[in-house]
mmCIF file of the N, C-alpha and C atoms, coordinates in Angstrom:
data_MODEL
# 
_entry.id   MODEL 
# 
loop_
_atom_site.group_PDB 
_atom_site.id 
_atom_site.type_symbol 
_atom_site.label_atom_id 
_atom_site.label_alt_id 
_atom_site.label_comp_id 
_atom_site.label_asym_id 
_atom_site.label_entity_id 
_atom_site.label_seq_id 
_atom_site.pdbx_PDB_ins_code 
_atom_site.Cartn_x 
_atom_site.Cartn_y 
_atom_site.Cartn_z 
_atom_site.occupancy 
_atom_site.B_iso_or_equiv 
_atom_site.pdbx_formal_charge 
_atom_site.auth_seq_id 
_atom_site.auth_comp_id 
_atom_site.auth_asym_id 
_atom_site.auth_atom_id 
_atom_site.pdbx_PDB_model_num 
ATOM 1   N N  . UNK A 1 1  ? 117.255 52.156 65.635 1.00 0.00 ? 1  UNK A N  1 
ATOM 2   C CA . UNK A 1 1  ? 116.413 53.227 66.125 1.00 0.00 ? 1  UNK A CA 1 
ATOM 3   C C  . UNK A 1 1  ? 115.002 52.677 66.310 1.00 0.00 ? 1  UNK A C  1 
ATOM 4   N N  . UNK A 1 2  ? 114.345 53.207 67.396 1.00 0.00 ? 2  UNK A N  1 
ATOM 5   C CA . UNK A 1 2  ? 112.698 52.681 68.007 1.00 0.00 ? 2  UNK A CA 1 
ATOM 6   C C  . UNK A 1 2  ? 112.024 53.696 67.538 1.00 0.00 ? 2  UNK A C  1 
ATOM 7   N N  . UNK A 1 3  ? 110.479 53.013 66.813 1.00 0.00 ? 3  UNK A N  1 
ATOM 8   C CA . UNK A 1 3  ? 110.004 53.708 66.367 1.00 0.00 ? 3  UNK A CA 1 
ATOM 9   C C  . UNK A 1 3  ? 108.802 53.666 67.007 1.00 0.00 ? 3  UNK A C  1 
ATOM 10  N N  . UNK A 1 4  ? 107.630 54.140 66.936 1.00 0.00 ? 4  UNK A N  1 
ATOM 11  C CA . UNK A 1 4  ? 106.297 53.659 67.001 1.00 0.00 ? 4  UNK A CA 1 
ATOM 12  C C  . UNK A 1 4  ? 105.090 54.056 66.116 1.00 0.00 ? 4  UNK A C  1 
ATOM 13  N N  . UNK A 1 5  ? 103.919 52.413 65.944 1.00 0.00 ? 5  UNK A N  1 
ATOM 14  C CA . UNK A 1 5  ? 103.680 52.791 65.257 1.00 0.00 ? 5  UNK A CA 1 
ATOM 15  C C  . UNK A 1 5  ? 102.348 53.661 66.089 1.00 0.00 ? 5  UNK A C  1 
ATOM 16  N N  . UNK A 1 6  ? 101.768 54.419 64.880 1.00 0.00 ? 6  UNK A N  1 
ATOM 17  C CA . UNK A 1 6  ? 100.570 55.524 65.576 1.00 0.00 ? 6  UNK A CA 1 
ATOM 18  C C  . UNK A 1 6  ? 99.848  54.981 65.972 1.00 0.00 ? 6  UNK A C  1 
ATOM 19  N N  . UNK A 1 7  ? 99.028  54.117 64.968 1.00 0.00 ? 7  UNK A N  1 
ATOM 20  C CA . UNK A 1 7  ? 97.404  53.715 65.745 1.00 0.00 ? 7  UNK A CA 1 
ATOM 21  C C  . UNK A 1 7  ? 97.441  52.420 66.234 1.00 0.00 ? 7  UNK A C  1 
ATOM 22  N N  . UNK A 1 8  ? 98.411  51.677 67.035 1.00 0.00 ? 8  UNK A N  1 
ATOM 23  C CA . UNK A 1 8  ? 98.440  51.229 68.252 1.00 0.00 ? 8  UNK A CA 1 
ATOM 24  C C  . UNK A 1 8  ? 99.525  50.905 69.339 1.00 0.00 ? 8  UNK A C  1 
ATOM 25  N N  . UNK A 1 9  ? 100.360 51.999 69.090 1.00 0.00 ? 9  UNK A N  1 
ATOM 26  C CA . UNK A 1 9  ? 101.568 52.009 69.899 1.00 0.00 ? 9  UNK A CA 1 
ATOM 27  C C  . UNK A 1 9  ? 102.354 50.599 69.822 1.00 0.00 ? 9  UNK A C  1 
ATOM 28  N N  . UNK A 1 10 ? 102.525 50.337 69.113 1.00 0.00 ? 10 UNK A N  1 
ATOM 29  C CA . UNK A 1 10 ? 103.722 49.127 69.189 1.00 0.00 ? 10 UNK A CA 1 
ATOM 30  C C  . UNK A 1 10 ? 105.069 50.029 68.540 1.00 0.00 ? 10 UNK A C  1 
ATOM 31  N N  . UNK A 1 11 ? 105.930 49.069 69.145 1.00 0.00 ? 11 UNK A N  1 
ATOM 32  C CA . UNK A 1 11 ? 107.520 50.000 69.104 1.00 0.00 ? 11 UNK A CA 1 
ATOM 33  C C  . UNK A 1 11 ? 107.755 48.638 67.801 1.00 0.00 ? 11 UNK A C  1 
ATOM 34  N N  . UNK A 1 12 ? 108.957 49.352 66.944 1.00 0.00 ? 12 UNK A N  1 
ATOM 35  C CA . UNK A 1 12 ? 109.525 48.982 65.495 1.00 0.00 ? 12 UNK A CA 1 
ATOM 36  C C  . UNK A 1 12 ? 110.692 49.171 65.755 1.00 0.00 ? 12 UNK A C  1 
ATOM 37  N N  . UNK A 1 13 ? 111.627 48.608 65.456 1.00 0.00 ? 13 UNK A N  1 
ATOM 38  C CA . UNK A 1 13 ? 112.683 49.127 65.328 1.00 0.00 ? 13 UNK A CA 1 
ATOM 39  C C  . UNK A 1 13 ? 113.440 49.112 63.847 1.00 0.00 ? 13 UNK A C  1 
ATOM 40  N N  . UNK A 1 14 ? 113.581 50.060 63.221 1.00 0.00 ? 14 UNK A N  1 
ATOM 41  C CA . UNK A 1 14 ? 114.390 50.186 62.207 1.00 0.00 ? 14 UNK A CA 1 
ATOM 42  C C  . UNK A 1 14 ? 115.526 49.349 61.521 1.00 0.00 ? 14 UNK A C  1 
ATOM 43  N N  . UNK A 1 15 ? 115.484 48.710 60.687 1.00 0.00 ? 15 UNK A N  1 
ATOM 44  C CA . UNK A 1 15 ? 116.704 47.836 60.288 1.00 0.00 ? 15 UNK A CA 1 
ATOM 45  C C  . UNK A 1 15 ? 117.888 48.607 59.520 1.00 0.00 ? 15 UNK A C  1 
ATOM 46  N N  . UNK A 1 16 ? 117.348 49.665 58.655 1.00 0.00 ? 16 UNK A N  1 
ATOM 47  C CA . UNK A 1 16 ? 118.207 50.471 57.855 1.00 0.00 ? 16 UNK A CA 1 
ATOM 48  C C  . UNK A 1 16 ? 117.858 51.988 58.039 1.00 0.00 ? 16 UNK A C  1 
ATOM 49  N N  . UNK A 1 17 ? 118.785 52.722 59.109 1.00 0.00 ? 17 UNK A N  1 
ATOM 50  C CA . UNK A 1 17 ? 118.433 54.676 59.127 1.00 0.00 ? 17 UNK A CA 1 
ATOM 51  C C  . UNK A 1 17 ? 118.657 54.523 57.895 1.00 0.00 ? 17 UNK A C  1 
ATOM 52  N N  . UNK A 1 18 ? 119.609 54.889 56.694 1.00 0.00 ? 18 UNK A N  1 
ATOM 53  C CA . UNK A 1 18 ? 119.433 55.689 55.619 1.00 0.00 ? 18 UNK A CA 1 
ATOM 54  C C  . UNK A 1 18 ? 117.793 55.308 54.854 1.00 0.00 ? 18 UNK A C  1 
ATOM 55  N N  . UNK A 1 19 ? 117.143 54.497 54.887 1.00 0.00 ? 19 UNK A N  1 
ATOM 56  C CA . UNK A 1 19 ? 115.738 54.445 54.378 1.00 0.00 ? 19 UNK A CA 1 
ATOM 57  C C  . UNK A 1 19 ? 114.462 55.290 55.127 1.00 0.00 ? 19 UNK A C  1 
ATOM 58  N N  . UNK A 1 20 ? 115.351 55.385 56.073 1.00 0.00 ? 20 UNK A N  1 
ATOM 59  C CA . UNK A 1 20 ? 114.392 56.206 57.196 1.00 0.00 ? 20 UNK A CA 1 
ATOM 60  C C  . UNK A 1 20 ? 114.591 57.636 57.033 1.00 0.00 ? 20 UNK A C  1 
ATOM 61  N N  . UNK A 1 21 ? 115.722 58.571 56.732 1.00 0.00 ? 21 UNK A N  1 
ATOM 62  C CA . UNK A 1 21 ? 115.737 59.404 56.285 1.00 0.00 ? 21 UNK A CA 1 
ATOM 63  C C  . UNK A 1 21 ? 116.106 60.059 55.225 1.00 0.00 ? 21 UNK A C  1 
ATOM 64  N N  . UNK A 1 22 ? 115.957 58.810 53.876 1.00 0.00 ? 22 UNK A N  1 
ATOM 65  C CA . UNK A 1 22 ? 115.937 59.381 52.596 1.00 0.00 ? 22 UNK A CA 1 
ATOM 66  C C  . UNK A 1 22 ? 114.418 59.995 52.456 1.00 0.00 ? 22 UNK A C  1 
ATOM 67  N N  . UNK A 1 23 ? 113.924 60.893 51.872 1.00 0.00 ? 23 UNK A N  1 
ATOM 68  C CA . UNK A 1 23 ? 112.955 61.606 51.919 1.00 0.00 ? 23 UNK A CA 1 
ATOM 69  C C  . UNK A 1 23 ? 112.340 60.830 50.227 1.00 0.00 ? 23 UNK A C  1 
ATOM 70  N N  . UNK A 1 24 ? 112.806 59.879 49.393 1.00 0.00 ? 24 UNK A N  1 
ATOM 71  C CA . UNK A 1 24 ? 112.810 59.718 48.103 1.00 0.00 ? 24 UNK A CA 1 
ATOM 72  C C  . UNK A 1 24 ? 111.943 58.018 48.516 1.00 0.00 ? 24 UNK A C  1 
ATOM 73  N N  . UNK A 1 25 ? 112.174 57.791 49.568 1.00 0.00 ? 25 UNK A N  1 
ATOM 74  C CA . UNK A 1 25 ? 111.362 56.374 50.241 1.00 0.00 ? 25 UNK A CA 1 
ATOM 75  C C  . UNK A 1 25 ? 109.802 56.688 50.985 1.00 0.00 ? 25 UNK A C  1 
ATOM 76  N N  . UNK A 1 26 ? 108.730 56.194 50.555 1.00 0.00 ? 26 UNK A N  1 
ATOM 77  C CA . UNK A 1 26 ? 107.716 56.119 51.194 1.00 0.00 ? 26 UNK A CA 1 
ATOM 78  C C  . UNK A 1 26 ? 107.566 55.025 52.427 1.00 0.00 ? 26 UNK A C  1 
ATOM 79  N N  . UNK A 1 27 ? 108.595 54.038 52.550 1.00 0.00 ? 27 UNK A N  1 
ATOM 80  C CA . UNK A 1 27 ? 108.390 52.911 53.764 1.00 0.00 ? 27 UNK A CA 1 
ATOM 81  C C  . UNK A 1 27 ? 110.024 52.684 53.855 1.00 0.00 ? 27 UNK A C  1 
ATOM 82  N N  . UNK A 1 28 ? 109.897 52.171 55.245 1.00 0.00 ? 28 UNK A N  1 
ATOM 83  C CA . UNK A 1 28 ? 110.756 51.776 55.620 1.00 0.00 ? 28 UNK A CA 1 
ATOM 84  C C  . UNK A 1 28 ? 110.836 50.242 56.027 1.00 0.00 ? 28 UNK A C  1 
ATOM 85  N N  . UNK A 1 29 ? 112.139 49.094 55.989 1.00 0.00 ? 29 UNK A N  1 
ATOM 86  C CA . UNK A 1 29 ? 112.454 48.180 56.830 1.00 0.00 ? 29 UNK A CA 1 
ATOM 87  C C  . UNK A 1 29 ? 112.278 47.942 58.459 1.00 0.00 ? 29 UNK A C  1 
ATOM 88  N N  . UNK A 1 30 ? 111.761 47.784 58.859 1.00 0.00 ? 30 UNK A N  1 
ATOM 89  C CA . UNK A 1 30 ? 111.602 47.510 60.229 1.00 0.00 ? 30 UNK A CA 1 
ATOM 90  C C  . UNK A 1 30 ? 110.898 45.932 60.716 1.00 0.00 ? 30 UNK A C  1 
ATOM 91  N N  . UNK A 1 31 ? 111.760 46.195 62.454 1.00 0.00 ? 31 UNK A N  1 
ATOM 92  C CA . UNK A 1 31 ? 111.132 44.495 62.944 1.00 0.00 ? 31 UNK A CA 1 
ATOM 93  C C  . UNK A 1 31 ? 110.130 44.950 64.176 1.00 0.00 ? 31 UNK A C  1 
ATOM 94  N N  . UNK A 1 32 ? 108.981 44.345 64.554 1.00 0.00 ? 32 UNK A N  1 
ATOM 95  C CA . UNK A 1 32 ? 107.933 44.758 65.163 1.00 0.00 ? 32 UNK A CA 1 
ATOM 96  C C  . UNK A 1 32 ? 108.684 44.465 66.628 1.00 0.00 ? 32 UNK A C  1 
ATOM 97  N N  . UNK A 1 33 ? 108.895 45.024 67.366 1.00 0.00 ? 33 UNK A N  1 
ATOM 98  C CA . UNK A 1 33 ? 109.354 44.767 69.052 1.00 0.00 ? 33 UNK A CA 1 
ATOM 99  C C  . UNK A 1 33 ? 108.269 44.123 70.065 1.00 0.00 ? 33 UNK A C  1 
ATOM 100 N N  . UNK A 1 34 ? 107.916 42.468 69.644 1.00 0.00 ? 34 UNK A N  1 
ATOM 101 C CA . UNK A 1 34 ? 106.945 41.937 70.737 1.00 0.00 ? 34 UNK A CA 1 
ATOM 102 C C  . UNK A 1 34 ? 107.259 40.706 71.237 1.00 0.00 ? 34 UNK A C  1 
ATOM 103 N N  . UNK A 1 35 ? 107.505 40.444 72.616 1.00 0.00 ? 35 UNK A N  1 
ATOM 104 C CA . UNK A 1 35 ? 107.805 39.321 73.242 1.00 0.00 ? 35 UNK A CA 1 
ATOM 105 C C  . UNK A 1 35 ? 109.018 39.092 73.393 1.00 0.00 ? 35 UNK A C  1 
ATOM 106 N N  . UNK A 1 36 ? 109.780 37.796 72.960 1.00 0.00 ? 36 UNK A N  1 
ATOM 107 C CA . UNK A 1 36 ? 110.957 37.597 73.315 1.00 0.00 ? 36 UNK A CA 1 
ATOM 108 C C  . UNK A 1 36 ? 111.785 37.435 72.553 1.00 0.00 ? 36 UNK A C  1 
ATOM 109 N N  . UNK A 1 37 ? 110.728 36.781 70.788 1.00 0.00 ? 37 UNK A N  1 
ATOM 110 C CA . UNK A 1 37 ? 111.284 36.386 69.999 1.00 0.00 ? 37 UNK A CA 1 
ATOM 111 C C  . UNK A 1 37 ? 111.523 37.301 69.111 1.00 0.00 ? 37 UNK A C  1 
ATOM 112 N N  . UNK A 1 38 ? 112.225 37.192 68.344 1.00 0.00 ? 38 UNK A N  1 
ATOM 113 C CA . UNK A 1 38 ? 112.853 38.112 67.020 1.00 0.00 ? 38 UNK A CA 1 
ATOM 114 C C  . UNK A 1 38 ? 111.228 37.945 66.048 1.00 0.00 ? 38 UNK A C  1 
ATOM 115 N N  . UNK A 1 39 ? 111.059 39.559 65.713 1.00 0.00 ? 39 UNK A N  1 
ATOM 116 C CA . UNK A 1 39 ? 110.076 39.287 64.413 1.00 0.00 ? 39 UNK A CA 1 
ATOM 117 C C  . UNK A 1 39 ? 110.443 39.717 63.155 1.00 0.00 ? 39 UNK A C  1 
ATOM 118 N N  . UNK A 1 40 ? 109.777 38.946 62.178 1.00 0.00 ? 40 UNK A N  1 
ATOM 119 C CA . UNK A 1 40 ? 110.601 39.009 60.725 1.00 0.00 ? 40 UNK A CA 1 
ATOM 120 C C  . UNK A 1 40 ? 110.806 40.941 60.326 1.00 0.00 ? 40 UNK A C  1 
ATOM 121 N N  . UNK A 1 41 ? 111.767 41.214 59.806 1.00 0.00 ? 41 UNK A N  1 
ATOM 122 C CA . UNK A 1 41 ? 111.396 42.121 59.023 1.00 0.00 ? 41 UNK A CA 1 
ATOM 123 C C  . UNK A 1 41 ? 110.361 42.624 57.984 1.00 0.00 ? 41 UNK A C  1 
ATOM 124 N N  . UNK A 1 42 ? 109.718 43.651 57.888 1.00 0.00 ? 42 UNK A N  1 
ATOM 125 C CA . UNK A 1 42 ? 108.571 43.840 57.243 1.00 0.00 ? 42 UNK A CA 1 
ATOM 126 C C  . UNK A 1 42 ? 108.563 45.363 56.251 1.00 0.00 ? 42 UNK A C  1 
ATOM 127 N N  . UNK A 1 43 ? 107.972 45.583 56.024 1.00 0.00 ? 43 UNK A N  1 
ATOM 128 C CA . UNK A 1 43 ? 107.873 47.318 55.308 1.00 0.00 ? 43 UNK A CA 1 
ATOM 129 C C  . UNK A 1 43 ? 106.399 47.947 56.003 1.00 0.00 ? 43 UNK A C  1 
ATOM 130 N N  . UNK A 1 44 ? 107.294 49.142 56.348 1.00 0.00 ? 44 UNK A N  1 
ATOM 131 C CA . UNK A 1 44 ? 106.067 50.059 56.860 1.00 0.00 ? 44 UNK A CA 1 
ATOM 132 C C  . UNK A 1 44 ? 106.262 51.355 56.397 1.00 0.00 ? 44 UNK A C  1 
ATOM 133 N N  . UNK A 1 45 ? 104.867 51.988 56.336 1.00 0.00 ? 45 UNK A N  1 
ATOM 134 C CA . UNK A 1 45 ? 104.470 53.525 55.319 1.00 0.00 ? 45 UNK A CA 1 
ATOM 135 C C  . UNK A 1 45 ? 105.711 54.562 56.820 1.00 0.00 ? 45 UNK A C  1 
ATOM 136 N N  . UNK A 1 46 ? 106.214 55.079 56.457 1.00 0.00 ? 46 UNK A N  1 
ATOM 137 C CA . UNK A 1 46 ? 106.827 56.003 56.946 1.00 0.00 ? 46 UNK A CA 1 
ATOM 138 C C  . UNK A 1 46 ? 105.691 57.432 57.915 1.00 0.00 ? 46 UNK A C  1 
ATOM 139 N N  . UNK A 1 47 ? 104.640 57.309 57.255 1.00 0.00 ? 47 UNK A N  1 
ATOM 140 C CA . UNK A 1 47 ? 103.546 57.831 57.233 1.00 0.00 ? 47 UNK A CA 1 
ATOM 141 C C  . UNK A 1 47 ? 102.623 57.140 58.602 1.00 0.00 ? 47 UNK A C  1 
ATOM 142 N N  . UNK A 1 48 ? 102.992 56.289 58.696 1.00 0.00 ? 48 UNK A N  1 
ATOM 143 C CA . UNK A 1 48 ? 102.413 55.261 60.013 1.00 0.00 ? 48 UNK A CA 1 
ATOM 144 C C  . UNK A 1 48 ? 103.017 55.676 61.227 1.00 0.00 ? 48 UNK A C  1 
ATOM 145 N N  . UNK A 1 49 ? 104.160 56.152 61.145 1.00 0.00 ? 49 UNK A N  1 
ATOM 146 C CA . UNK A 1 49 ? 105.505 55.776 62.704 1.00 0.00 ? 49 UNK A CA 1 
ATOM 147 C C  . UNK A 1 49 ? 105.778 57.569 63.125 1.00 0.00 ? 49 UNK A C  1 
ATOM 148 N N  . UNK A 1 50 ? 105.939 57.487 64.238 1.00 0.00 ? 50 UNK A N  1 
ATOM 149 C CA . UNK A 1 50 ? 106.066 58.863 64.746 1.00 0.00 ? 50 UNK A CA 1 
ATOM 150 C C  . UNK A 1 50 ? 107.723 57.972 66.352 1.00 0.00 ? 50 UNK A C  1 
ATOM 151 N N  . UNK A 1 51 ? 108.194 58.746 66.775 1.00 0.00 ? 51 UNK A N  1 
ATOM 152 C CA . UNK A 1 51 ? 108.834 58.834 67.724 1.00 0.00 ? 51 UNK A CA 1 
ATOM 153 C C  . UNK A 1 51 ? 108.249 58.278 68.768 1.00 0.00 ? 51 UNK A C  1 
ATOM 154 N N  . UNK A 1 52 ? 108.665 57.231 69.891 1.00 0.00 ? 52 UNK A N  1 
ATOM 155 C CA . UNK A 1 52 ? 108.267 56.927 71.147 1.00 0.00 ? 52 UNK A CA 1 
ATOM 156 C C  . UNK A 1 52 ? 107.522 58.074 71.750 1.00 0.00 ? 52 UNK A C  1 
ATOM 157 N N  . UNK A 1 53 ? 108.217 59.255 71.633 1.00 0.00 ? 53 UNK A N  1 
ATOM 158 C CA . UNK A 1 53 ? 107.506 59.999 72.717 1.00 0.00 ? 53 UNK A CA 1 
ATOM 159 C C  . UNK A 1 53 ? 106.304 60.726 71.442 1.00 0.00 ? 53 UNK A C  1 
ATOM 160 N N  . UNK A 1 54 ? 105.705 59.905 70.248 1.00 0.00 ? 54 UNK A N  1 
ATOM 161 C CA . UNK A 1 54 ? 104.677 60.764 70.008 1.00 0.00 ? 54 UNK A CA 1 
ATOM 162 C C  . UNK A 1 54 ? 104.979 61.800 68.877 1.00 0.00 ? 54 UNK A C  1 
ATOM 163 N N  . UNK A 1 55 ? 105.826 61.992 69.110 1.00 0.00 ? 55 UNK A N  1 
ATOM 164 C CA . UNK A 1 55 ? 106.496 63.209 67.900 1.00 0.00 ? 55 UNK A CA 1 
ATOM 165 C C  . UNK A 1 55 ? 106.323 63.005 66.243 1.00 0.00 ? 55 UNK A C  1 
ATOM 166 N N  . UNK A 1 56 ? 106.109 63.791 65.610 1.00 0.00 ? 56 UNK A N  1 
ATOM 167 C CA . UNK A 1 56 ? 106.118 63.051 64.114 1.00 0.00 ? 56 UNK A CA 1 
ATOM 168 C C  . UNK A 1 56 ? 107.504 63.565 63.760 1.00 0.00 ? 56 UNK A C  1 
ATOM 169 N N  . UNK A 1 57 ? 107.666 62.463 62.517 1.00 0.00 ? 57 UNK A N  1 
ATOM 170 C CA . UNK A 1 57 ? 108.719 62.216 61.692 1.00 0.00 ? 57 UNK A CA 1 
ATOM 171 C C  . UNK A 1 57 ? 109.438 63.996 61.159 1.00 0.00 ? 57 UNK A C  1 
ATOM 172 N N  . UNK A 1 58 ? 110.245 64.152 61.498 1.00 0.00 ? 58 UNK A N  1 
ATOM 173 C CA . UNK A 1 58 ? 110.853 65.461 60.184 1.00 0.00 ? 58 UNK A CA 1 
ATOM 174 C C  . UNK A 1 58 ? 110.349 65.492 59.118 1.00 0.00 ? 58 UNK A C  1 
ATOM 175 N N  . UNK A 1 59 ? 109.622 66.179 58.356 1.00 0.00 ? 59 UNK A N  1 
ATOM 176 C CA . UNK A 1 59 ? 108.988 66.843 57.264 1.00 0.00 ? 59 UNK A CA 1 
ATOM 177 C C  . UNK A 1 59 ? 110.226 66.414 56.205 1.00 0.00 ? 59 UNK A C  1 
ATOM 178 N N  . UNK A 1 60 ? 111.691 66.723 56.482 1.00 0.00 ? 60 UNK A N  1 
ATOM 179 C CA . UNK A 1 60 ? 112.572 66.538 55.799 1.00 0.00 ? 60 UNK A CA 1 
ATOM 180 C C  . UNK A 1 60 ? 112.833 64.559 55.508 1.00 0.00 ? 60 UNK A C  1 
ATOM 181 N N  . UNK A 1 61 ? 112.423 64.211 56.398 1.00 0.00 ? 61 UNK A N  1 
ATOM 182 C CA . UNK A 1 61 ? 112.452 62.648 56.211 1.00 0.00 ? 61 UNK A CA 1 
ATOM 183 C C  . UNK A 1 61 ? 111.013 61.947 55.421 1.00 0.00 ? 61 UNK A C  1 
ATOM 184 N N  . UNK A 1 62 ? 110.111 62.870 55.090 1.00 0.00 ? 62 UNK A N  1 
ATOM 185 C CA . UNK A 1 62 ? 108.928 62.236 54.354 1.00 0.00 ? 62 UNK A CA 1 
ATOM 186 C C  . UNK A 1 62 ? 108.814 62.790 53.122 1.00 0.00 ? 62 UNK A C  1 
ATOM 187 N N  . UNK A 1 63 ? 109.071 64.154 52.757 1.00 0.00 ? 63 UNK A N  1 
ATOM 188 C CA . UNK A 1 63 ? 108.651 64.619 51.701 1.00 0.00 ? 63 UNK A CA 1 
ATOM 189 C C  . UNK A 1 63 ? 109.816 65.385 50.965 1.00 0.00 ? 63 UNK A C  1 
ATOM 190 N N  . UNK A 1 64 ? 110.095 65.142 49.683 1.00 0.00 ? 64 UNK A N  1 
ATOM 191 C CA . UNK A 1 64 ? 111.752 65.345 49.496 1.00 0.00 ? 64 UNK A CA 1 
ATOM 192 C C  . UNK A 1 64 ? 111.623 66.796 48.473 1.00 0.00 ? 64 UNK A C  1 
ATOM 193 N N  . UNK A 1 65 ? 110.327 67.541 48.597 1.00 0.00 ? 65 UNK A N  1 
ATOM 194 C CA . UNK A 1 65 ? 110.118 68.746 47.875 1.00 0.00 ? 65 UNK A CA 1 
ATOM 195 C C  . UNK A 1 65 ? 109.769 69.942 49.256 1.00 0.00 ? 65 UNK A C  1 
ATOM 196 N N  . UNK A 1 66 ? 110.136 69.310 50.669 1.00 0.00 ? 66 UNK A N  1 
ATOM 197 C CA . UNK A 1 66 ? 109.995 70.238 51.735 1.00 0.00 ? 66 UNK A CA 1 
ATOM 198 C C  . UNK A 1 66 ? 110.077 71.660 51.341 1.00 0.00 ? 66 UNK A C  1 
ATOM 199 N N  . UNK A 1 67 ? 111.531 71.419 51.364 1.00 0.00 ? 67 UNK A N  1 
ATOM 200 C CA . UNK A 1 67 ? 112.020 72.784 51.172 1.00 0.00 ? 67 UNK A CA 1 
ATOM 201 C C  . UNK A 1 67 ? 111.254 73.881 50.362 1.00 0.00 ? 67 UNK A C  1 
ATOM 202 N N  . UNK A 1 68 ? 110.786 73.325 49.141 1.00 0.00 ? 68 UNK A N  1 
ATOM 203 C CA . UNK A 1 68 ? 110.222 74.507 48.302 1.00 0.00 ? 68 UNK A CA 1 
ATOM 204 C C  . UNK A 1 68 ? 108.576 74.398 48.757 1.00 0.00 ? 68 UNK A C  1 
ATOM 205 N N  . UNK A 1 69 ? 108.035 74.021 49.570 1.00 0.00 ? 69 UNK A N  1 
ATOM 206 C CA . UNK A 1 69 ? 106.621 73.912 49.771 1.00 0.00 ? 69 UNK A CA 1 
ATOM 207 C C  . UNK A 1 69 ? 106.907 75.093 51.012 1.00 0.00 ? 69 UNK A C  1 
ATOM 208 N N  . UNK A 1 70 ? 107.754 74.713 52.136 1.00 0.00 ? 70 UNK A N  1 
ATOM 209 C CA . UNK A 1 70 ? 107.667 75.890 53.011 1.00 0.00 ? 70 UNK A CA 1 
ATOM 210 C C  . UNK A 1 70 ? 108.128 77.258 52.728 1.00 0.00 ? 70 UNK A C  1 
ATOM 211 N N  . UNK A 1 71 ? 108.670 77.307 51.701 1.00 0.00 ? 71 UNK A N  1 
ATOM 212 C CA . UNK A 1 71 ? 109.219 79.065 51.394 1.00 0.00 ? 71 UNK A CA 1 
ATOM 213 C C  . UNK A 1 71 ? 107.973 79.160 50.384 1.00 0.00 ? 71 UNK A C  1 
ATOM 214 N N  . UNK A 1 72 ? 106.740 78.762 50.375 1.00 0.00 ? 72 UNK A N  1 
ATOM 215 C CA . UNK A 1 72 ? 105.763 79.092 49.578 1.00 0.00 ? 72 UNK A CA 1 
ATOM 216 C C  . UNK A 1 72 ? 105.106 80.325 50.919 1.00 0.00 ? 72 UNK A C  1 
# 
């Protein structure tokens, strides 16, 4: 899965979804998408990356007490 990061649009791509939407993880595995060559895997704040088109992350994929904060 392609991610991007916010403050300068570079695309990520995800090495492991279940880290991406355990809500119990603050970062995820990902490889930076530049040029031709493969880049190492790295860790990034979950908190950094929103959707290609801009979108942020599911509330349910960052914070694992969602549920009881919105029925407040």
């Amino acid at each position: 899965m392609l991610l991007k990061i916010k403050k300068d649009d570079v695309l990520v791509e995800i090495t492991e979804i279940i880290e991406l939407i355990n809500p119990s993880r603050a970062e995820v595995t990902a490889q930076i998408q530049a040029g031709e060559e493969e880049q190492p895997p790295e860790p990034f704040k979950k908190s950094d990356l929103v959707f290609p088109s801009g979108e942020n992350l599911p509330q349910c994929w960052l914070d694992s007490n969602y549920k009881s904060k919105k029925s407040k």
